[in-house]
C-alpha positions as CSV (number, residue, x, y, z in Angstrom):
1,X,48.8,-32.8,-19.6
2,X,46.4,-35.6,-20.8
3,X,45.9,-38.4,-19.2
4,X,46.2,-41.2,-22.2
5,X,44.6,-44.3,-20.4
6,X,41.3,-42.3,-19.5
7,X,41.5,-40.6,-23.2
8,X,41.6,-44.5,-24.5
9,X,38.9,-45.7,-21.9
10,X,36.8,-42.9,-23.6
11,X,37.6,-43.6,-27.0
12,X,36.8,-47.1,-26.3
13,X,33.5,-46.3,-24.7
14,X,32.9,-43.7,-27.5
15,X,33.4,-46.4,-30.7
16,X,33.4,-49.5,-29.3
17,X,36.6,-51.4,-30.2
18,X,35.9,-50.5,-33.6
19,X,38.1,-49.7,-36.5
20,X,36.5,-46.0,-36.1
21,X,38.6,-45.8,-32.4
22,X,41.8,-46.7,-34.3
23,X,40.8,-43.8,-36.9
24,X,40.2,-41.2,-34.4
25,X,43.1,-42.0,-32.1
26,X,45.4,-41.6,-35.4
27,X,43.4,-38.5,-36.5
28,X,44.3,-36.8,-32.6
29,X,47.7,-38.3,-32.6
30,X,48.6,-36.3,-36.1
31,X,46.4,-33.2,-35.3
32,X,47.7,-32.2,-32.3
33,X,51.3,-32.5,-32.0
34,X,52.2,-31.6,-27.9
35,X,48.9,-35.1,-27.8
36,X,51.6,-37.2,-29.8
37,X,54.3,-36.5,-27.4
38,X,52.3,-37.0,-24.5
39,X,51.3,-40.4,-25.6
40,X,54.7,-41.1,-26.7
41,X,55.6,-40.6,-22.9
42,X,52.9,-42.4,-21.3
43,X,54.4,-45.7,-23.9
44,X,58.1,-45.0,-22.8
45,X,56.4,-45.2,-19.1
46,X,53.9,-47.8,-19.4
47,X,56.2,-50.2,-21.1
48,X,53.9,-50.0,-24.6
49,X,55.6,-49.4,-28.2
50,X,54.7,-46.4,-29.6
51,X,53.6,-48.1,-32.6
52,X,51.1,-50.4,-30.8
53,X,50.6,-49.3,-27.4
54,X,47.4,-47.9,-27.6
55,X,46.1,-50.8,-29.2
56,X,47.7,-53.1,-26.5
57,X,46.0,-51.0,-23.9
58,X,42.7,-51.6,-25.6
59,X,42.8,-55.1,-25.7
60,X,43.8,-55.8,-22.1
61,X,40.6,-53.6,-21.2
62,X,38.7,-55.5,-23.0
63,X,39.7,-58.9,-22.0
64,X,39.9,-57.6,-18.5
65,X,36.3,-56.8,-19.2
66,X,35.3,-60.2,-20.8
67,X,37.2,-61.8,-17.3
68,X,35.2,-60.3,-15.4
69,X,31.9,-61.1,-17.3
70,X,33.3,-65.3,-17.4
71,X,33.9,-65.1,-13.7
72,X,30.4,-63.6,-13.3
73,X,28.5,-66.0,-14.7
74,X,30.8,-68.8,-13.4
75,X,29.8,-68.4,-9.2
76,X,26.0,-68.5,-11.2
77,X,25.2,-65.0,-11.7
78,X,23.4,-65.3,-14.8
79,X,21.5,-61.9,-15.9
């Protein structure tokens, strides 16, 4: 079984939150069938849409991401 969240954290990490992610995600979701229904399963679980859920999951990396970069530089961390 696949685990979905590490399989987008890769993705993301692969192509950036680029429309290229959103390409390949589609491309694995119609190539490998038993891929779909896994992901299908981690939305029903995860409370996402099928439609949008891995897109949802992206974005609230990525603002959990920028969060933690704002409060960062807030206490005076600058780099």
């Amino acid at each position: 079984m696949n685990d979905i969240s590490d399989i987008l954290r890769e993705l993301l990490d692969r192509f950036s939150n680029t429309p290229e992610l959103d390409e390949e995600f589609e491309r694995m979701r119609r190539e490998d069938p038993e891929f779909d229904n896994e992901y299908s399963l981690w939305c029903e679980e995860s409370g996402y849409s099928v439609k949008d859920g891995y897109r949802d999951y992206i974005n609230e990396i990525i603002e959990s991401q920028d969060s933690f970069w704002d409060n960062y530089h807030e206490y005076g961390n600058n780099i």
